[in-house]
N, CA and C of each residue as an Amber inpcrd file, in Angstrom:
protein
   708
  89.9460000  92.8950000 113.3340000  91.2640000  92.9760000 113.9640000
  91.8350000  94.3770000 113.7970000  92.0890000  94.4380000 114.9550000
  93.2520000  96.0970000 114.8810000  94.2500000  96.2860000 114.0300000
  95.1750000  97.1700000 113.7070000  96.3060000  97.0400000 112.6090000
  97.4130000  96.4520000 113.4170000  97.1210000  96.4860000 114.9730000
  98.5760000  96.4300000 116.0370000  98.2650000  94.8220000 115.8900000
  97.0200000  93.9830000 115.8640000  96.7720000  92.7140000 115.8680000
  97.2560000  92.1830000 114.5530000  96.9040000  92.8310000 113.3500000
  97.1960000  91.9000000 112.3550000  98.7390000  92.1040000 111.8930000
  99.8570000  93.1770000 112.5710000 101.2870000  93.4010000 112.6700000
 101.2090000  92.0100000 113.7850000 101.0900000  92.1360000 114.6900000
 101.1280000  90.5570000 115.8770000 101.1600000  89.5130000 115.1700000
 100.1160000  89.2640000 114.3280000  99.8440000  88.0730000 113.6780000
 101.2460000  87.6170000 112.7130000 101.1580000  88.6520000 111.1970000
 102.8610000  88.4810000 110.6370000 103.6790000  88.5850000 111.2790000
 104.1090000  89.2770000 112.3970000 105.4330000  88.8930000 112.8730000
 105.8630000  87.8890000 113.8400000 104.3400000  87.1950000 114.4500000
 104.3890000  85.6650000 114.6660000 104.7290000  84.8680000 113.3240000
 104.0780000  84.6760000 112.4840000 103.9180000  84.1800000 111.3430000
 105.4960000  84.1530000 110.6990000 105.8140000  84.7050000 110.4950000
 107.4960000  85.4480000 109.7770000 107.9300000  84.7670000 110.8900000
 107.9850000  84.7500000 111.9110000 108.9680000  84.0010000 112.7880000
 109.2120000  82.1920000 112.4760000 107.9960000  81.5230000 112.0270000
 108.1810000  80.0750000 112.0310000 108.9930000  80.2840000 110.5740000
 109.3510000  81.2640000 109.9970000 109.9640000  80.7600000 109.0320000
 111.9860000  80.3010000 109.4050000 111.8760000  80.8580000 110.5640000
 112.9750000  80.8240000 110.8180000 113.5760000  79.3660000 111.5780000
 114.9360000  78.7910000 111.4510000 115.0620000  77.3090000 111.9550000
 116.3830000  78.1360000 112.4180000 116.6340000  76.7480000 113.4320000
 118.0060000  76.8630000 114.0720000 119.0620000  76.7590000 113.4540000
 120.5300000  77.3450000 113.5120000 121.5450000  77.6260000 112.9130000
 121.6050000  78.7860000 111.9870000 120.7040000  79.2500000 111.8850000
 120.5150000  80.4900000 110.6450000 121.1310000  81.4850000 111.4550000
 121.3740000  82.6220000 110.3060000 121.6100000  84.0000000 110.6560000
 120.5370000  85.0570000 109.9700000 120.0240000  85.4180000 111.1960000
 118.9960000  86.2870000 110.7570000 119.1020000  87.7080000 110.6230000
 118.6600000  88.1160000 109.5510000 118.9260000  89.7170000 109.5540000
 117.2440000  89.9180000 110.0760000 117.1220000  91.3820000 111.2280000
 116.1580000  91.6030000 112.0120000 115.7600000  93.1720000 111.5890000
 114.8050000  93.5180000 110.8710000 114.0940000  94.5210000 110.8330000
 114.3050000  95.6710000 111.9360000 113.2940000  96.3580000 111.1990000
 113.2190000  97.7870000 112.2140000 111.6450000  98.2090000 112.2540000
 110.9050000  98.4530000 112.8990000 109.6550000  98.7590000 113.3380000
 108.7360000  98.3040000 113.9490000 107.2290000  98.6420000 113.8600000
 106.6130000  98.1410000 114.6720000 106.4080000  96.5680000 114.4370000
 106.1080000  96.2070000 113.3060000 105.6610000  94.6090000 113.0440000
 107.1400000  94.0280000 113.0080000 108.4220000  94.5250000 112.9550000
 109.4140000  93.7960000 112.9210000 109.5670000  93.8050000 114.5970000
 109.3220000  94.5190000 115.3700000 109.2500000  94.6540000 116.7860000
 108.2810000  92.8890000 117.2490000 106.7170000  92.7550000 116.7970000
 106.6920000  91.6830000 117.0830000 107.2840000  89.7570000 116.3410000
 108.1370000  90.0290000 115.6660000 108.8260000  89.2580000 114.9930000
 109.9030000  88.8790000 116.0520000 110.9450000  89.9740000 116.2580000
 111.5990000  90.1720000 117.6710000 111.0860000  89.4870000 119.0100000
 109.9660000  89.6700000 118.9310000 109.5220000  89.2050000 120.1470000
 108.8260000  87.4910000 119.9430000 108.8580000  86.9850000 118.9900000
 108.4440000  86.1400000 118.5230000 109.7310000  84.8080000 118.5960000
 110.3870000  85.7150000 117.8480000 111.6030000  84.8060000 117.5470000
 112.0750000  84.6070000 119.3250000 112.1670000  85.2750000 119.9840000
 112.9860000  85.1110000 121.5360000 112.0280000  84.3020000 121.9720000
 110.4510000  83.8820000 121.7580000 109.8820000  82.7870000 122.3070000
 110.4390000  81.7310000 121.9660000 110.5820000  81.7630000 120.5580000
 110.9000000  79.9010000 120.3720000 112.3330000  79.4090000 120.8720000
 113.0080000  80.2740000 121.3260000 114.5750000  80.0240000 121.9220000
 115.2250000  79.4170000 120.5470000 115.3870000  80.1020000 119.6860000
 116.0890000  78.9280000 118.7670000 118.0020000  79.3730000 119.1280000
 118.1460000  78.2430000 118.3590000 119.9750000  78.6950000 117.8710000
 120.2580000  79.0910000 116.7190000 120.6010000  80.9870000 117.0590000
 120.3700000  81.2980000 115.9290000 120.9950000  82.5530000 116.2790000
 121.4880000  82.9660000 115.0190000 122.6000000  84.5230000 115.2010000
 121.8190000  85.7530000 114.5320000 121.7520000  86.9050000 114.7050000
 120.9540000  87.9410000 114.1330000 122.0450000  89.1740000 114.4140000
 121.7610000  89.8820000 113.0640000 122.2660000  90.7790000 112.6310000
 120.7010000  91.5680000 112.6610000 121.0950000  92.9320000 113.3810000
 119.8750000  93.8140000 113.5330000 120.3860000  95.2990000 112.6090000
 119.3070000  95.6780000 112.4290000 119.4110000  96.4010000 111.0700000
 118.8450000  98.0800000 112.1000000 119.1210000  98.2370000 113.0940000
 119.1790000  99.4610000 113.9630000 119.4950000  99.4750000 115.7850000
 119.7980000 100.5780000 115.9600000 120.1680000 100.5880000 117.5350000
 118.9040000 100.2270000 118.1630000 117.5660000 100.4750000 117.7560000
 116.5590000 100.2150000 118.6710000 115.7710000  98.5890000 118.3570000
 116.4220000  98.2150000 117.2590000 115.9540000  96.8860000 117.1760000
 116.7020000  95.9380000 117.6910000 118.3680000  96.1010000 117.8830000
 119.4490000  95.6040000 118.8580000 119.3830000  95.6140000 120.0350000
 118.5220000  96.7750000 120.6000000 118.2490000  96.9170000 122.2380000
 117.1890000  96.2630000 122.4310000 116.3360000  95.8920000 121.6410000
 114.8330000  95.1350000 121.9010000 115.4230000  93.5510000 121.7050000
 116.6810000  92.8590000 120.8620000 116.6620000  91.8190000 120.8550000
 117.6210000  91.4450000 121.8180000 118.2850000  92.5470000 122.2290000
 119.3360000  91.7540000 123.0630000 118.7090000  92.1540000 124.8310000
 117.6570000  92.9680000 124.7480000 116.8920000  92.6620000 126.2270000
 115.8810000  91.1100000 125.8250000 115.8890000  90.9860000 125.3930000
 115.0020000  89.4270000 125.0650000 115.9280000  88.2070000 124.9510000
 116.8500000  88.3170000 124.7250000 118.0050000  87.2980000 125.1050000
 118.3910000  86.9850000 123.4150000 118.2590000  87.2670000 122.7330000
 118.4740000  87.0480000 121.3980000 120.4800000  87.1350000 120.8620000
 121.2920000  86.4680000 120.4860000 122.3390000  86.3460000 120.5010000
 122.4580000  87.4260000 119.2030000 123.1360000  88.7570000 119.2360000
 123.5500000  89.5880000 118.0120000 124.9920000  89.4640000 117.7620000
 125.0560000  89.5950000 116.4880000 126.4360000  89.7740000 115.6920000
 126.5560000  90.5760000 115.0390000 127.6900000  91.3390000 114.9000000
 127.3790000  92.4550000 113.3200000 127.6730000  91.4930000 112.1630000
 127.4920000  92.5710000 111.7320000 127.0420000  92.1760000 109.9290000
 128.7370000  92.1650000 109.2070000 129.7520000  92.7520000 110.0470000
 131.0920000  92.2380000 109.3500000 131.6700000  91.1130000 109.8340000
 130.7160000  90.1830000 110.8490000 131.7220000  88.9880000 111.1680000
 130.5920000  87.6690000 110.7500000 129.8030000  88.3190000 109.6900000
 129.2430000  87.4590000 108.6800000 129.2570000  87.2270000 107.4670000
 129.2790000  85.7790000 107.0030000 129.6940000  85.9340000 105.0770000
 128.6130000  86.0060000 104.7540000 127.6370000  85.5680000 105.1770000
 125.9460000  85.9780000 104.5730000 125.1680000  85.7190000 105.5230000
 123.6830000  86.6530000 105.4900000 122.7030000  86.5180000 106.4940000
 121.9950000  85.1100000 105.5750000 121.0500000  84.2600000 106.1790000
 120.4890000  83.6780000 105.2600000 119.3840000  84.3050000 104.9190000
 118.7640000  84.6190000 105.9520000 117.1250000  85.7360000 105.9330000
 117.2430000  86.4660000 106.6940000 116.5930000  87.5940000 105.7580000
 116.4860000  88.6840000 106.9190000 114.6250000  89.0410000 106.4320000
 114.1090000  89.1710000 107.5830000 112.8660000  89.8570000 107.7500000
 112.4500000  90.9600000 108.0350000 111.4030000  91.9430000 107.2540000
 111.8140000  93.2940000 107.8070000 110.5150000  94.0170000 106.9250000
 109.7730000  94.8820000 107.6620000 108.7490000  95.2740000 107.6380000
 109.0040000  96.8380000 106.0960000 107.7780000  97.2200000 105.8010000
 107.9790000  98.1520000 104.9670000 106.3720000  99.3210000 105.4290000
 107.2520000 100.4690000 104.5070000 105.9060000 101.8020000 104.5430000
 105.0070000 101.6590000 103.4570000 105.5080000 101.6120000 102.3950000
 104.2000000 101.0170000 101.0480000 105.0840000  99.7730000 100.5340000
 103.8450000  98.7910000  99.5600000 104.5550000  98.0530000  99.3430000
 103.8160000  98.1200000  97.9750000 104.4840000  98.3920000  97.0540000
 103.5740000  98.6830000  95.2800000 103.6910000  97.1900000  94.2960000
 103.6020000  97.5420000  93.2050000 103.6280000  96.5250000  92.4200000
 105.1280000  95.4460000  92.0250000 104.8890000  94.6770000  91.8950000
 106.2500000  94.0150000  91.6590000 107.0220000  93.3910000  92.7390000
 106.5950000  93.6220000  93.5780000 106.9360000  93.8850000  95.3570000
 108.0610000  94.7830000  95.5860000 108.0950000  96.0390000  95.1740000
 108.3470000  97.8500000  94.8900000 108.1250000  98.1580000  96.4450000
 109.2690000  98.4460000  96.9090000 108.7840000  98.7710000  98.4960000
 109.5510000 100.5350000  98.6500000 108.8610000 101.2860000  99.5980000
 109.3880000 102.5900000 100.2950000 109.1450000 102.0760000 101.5850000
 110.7130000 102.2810000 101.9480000 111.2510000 101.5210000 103.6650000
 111.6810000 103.0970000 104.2610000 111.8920000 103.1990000 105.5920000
 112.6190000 104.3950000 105.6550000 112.3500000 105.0300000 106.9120000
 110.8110000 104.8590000 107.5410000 109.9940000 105.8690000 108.2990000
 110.3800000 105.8180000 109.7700000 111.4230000 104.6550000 109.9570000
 112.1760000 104.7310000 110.9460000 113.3260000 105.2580000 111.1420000
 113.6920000 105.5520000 109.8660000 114.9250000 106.1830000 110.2350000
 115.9420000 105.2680000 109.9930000 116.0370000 104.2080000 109.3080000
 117.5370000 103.1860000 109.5640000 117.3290000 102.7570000 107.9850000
 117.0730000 103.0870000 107.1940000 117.1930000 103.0570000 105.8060000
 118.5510000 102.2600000 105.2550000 119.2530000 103.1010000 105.8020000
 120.6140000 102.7980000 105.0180000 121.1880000 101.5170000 105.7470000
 121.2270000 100.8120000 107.1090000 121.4060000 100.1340000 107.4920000
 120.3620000  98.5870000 107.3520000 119.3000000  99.2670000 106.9510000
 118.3420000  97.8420000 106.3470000 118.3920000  97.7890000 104.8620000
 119.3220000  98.7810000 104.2240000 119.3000000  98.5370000 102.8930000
 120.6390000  97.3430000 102.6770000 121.4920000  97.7480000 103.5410000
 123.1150000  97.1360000 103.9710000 122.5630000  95.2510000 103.9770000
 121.9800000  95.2960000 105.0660000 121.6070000  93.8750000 105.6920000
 120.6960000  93.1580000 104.7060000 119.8920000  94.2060000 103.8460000
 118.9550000  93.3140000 102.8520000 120.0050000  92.8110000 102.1020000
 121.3830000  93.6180000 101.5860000 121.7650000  93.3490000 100.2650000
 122.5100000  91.8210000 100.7240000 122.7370000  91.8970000 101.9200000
 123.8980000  90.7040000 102.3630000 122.9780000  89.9180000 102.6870000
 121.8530000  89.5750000 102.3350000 121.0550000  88.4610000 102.6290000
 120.3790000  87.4510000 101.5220000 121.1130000  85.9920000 101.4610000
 120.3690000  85.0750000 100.5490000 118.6590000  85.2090000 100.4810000
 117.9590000  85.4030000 101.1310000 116.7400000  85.8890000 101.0440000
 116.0550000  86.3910000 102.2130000 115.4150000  87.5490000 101.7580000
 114.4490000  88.9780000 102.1870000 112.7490000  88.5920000 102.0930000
 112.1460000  88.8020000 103.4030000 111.0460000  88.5930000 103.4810000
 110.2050000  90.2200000 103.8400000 109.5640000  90.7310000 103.0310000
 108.8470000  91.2820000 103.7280000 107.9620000  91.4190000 104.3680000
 107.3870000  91.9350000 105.8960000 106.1090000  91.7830000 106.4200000
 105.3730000  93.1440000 106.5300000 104.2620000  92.8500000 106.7150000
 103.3360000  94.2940000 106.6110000 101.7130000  93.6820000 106.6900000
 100.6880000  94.8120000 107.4770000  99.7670000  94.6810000 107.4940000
  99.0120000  95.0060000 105.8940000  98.0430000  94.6020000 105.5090000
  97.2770000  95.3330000 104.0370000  97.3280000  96.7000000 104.2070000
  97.5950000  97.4130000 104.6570000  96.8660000  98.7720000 104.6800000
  98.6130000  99.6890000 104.3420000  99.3730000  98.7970000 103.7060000
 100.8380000  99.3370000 103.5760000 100.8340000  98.6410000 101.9240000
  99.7570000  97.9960000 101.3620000  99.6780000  97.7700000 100.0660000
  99.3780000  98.7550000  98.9780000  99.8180000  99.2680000  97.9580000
  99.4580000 100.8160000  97.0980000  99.1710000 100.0990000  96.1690000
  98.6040000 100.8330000  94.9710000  98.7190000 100.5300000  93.6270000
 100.0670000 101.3360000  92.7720000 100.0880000 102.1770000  93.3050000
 101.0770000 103.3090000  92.8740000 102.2450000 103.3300000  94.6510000
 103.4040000 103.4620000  94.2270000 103.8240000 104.0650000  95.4660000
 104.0990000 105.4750000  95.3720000 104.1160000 106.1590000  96.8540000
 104.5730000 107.5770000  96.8640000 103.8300000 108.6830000  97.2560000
 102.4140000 107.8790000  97.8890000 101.9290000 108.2020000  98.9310000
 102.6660000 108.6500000  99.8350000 103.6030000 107.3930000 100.5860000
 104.2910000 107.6170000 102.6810000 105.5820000 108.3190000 101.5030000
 106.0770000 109.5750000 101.9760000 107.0760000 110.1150000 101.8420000
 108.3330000 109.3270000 101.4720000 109.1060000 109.7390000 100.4830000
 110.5020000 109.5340000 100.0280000 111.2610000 109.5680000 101.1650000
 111.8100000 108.2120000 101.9430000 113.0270000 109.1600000 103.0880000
 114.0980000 108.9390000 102.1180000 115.0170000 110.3460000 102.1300000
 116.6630000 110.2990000 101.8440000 117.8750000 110.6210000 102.3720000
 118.5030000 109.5830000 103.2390000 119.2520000 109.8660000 104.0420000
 120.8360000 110.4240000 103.2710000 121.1990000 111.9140000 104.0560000
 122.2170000 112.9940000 103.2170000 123.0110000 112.9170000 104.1560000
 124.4450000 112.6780000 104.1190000 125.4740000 113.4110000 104.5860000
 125.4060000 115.0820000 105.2210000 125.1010000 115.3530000 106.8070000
 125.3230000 116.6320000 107.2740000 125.8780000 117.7170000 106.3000000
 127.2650000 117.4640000 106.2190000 127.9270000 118.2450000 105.6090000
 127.4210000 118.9410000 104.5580000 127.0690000 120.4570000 104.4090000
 126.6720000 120.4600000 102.9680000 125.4690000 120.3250000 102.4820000
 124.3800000 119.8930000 103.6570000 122.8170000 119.1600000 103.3320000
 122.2650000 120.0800000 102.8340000 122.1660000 121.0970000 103.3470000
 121.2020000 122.3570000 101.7950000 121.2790000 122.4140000 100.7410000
 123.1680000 121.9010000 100.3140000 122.7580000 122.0790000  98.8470000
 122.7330000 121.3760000  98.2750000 122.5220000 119.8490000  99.3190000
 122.0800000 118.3340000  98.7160000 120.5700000 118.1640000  98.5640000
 120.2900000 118.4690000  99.2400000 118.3130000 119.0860000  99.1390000
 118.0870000 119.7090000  97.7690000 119.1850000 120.5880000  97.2830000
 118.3360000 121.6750000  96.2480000 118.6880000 120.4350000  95.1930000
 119.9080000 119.6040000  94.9860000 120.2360000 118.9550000  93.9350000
 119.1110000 117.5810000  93.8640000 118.4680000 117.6340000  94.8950000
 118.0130000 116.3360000  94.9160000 116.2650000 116.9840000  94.7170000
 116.3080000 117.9150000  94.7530000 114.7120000 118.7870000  94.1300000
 114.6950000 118.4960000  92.6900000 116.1020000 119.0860000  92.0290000
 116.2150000 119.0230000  91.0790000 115.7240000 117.6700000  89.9180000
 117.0200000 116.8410000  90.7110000 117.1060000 115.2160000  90.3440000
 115.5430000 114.4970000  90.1820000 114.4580000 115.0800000  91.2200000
 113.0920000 114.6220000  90.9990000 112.1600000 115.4340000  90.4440000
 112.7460000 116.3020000  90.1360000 112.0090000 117.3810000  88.9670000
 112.2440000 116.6570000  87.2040000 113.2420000 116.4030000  87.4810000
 114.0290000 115.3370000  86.2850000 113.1900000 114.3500000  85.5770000
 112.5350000 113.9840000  86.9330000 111.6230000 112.6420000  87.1690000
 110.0980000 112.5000000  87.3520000 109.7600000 113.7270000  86.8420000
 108.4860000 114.8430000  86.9750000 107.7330000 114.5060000  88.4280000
 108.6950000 114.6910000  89.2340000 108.1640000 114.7640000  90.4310000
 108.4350000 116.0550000  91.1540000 107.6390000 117.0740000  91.4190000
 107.6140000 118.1690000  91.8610000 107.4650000 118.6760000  93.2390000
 108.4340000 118.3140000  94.1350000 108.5160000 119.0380000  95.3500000
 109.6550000 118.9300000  96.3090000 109.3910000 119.5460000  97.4360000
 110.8310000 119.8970000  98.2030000 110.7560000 119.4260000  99.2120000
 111.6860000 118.8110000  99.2360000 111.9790000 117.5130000 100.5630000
 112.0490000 118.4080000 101.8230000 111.3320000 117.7770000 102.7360000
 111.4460000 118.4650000 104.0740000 112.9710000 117.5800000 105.1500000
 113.4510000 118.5050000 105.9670000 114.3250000 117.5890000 106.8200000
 113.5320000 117.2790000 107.9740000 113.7420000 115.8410000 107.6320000
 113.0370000 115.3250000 109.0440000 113.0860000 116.0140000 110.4770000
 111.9730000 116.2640000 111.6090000 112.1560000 116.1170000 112.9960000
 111.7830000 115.5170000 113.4980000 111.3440000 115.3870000 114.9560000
 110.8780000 114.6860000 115.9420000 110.9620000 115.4620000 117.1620000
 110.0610000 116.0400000 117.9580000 109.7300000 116.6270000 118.7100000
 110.7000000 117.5230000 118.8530000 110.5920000 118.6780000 117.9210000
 111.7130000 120.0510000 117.6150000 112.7190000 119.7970000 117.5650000
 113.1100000 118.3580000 117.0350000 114.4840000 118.0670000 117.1980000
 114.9850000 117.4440000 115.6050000 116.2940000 117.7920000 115.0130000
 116.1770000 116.7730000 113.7440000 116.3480000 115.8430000 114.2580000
 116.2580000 114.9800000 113.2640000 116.3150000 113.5280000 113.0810000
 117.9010000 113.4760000 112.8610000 118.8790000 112.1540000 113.7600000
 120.3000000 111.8700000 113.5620000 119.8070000 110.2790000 113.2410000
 120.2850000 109.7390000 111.9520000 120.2040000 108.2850000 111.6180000
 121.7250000 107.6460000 113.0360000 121.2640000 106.0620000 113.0710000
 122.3470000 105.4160000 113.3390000 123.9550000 105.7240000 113.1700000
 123.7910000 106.3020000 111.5410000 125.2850000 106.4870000 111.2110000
 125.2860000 108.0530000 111.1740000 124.8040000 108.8240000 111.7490000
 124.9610000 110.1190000 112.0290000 124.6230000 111.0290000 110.6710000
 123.7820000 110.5830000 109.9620000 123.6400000 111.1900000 108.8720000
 122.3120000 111.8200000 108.5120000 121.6450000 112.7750000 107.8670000
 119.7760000 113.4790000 108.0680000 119.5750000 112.7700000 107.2040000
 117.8250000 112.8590000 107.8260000 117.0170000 112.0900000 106.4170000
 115.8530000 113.1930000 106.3920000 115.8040000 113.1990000 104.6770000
 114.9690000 114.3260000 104.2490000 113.6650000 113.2490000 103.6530000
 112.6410000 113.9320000 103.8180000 111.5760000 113.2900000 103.1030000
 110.9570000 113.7110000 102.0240000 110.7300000 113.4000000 101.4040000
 110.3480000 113.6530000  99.8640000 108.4860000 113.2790000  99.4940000
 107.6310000 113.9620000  99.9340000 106.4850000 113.8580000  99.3990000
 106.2080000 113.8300000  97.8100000 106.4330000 112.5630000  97.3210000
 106.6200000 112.4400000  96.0880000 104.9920000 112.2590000  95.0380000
 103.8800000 111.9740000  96.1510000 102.8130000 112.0780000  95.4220000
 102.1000000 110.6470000  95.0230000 102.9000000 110.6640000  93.5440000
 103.5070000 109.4530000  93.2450000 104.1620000 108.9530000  92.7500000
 104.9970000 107.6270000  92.3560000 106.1280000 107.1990000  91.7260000
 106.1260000 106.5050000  90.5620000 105.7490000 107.0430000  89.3460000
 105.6690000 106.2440000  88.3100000 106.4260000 105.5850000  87.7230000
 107.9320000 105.7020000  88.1500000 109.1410000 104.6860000  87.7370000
 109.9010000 105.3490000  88.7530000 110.0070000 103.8010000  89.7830000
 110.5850000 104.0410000  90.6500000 112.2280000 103.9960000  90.3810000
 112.5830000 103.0220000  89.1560000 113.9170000 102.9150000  88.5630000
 114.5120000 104.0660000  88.4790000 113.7330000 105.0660000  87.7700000
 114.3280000 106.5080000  87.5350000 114.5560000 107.3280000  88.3850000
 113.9140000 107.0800000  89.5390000 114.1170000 107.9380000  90.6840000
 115.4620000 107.5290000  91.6340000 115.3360000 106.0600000  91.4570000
 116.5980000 104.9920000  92.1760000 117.5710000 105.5560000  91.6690000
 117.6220000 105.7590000  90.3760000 119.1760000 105.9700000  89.2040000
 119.1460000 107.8870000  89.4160000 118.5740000 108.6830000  89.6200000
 118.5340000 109.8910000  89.9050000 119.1200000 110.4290000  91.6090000
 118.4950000 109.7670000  92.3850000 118.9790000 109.7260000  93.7120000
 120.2080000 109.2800000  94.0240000 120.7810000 108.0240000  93.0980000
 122.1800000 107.6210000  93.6470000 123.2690000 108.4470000  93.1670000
 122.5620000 109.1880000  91.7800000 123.6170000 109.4840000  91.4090000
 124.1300000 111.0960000  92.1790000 123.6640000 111.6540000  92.9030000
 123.3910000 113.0090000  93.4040000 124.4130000 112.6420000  94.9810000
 125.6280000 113.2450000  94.8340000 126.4390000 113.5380000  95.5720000
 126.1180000 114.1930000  97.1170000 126.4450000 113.4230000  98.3410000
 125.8070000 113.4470000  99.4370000 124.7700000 113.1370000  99.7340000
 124.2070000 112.3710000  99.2220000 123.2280000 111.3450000  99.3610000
 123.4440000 109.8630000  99.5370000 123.4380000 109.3500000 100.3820000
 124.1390000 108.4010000 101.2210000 123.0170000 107.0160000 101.1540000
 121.7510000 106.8330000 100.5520000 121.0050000 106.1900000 100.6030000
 119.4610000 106.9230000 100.1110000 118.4450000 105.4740000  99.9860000
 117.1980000 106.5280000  99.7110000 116.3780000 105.2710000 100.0790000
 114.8200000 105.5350000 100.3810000 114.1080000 104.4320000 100.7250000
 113.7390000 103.5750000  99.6900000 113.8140000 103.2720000  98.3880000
 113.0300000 102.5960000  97.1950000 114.1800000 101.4270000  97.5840000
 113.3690000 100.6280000  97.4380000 114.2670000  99.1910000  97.9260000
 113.2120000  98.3350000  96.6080000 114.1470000  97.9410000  95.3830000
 113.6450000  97.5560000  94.0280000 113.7980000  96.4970000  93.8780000
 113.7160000  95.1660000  93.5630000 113.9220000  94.1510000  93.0440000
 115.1870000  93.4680000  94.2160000 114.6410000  93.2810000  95.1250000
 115.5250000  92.9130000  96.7380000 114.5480000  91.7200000  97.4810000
 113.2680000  91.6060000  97.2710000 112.3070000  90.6890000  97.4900000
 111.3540000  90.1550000  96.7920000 111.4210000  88.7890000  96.5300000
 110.5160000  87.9670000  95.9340000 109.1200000  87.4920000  96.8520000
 109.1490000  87.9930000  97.7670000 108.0800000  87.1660000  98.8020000
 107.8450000  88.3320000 100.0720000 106.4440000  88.3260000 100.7870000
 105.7260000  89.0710000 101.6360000 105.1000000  88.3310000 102.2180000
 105.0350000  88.8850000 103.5680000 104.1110000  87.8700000 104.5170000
 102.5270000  89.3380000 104.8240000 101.6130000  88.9970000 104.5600000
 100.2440000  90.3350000 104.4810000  99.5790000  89.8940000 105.7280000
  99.1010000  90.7960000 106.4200000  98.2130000  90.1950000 107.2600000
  96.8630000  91.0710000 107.0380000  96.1840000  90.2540000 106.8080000
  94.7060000  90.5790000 106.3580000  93.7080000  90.4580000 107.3870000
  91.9550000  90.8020000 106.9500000  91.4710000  90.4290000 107.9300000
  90.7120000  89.1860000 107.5270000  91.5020000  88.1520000 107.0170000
  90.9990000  86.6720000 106.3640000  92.4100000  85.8340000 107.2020000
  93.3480000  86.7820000 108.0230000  94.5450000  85.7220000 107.9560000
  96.0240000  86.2290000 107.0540000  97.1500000  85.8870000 107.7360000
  98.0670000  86.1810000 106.9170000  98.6190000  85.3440000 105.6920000
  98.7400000  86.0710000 104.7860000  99.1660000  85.7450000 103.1840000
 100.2840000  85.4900000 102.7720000 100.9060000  84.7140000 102.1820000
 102.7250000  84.6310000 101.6120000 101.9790000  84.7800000 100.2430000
 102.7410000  85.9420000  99.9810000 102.3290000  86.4520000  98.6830000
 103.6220000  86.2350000  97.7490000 103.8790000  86.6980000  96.4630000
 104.7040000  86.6000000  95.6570000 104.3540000  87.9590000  94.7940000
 105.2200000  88.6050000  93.7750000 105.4120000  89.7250000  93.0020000
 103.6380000  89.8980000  92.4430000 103.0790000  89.0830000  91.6630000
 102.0980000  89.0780000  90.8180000 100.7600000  88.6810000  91.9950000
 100.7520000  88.4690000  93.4750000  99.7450000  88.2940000  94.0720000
  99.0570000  89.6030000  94.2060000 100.3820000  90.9090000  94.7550000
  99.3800000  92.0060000  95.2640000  97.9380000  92.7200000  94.3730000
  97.9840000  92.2230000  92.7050000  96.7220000  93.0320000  92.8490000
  95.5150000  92.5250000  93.2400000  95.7100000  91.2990000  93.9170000
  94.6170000  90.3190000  94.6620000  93.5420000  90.9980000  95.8190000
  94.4360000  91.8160000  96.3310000  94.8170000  92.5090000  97.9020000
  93.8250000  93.7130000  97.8290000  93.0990000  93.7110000  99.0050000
  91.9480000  94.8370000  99.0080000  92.6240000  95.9990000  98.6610000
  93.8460000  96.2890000  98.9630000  94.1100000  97.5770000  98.8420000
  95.4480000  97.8000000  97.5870000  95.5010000  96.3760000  96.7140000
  96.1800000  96.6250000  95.8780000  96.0500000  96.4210000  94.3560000
């Protein structure tokens, strides 16, 4: 199976978890893209809170009923894809760009599923780049403080500001995201507690102890894994 087939597969899969009356919080990317498209087959009754502008335009051309996230007291689930997924179920989210808005929707959600093909499983994270989304204002000398902050953390290097075809990168809420080739992350805690604390820094991708459960798609079939399954996992 292709990686685009076994993303097809979990985000079919991740979809039957969903029943009518729920409020769903809706990912951002490619395998949350076929989840999206999954969920608008079964027609359910059901409210979704989308966690970016391009995952809102994909559910509401599919007929999918959206709400924001302030005229809800809680999502019940939200589903939502990741860039590595390490030990503990230790995730770096980000590579889309909506970080801070899927960090928002995870926190307001009774429970977080993640989906992902194997090949997004690490032993270590910090491989796929650190994204850290900074407040404009001022971003150079939030970059140098935030070199610093992971120098702290014996992580040695200098965050690049994102582009995209000669262009920066503008998040949803109008804010840059710098990436951080971190190598790797040997305590991701320290880096969490280093990053928040660094002024104009508005978010960061380490999303820590936010999910108990993963949906894997392998080439045996997709997996509902739990914290202590991944070192099962070819690639974990």
């Amino acid at each position: 199976m292709s990686d685009d087939d076994l993303k097809q597969a979990v985000g079919e899969t991740a979809a039957d978890l969903v029943q009518s009356d729920m409020i769903v919080g809706l990912g951002t990317g490619t395998t949350s893209a076929w989840l999206v498209r999954a969920l608008a087959e079964r027609r359910l009754d059901i409210r979704c809170v989308a966690t970016s502008t391009t995952t809102a335009t994909l559910a509401s051309e599919l007929g999918l009923l959206l709400v924001d996230i302030d005229d809800v007291r809680e999502i019940d689930l939200t589903i939502d894809g990741a860039d590595e997924i390490g030990p503990d179920l230790t995730l770096i989210k980000g590579g889309g760009a909506a970080l801070l808005r899927e960090k928002l929707v995870w926190e307001a959600s009774r429970r977080c599923v993640c989906i992902a093909d194997a090949s997004k499983v690490v032993t270590t994270l910090g491989a796929f780049p650190l994204p850290i989304e900074v407040v404009p204002f001022g971003h150079t000398t939030t970059v140098r403080r935030i070199t610093g902050g992971l120098a702290d953390c014996g992580i040695l290097t200098a965050p690049r500001l994102r582009q995209k075809d000669g262009a920066v990168v503008i998040t949803d809420s109008g804010n840059l995201i710098y990436d951080a080739h971190c190598g790797a992350i040997l305590d991701p805690a320290s880096v969490e507690a280093a990053l928040k604390s660094i002024t104009g820094v508005v978010e960061h991708g380490l999303f820590l102890g936010l999910t108990k459960e993963a949906l894997i798609g392998t080439a045996l079939g997709v997996e509902h894994l739990g914290p202590r399954d991944f070192k099962d996992l070819p690639n974990g």
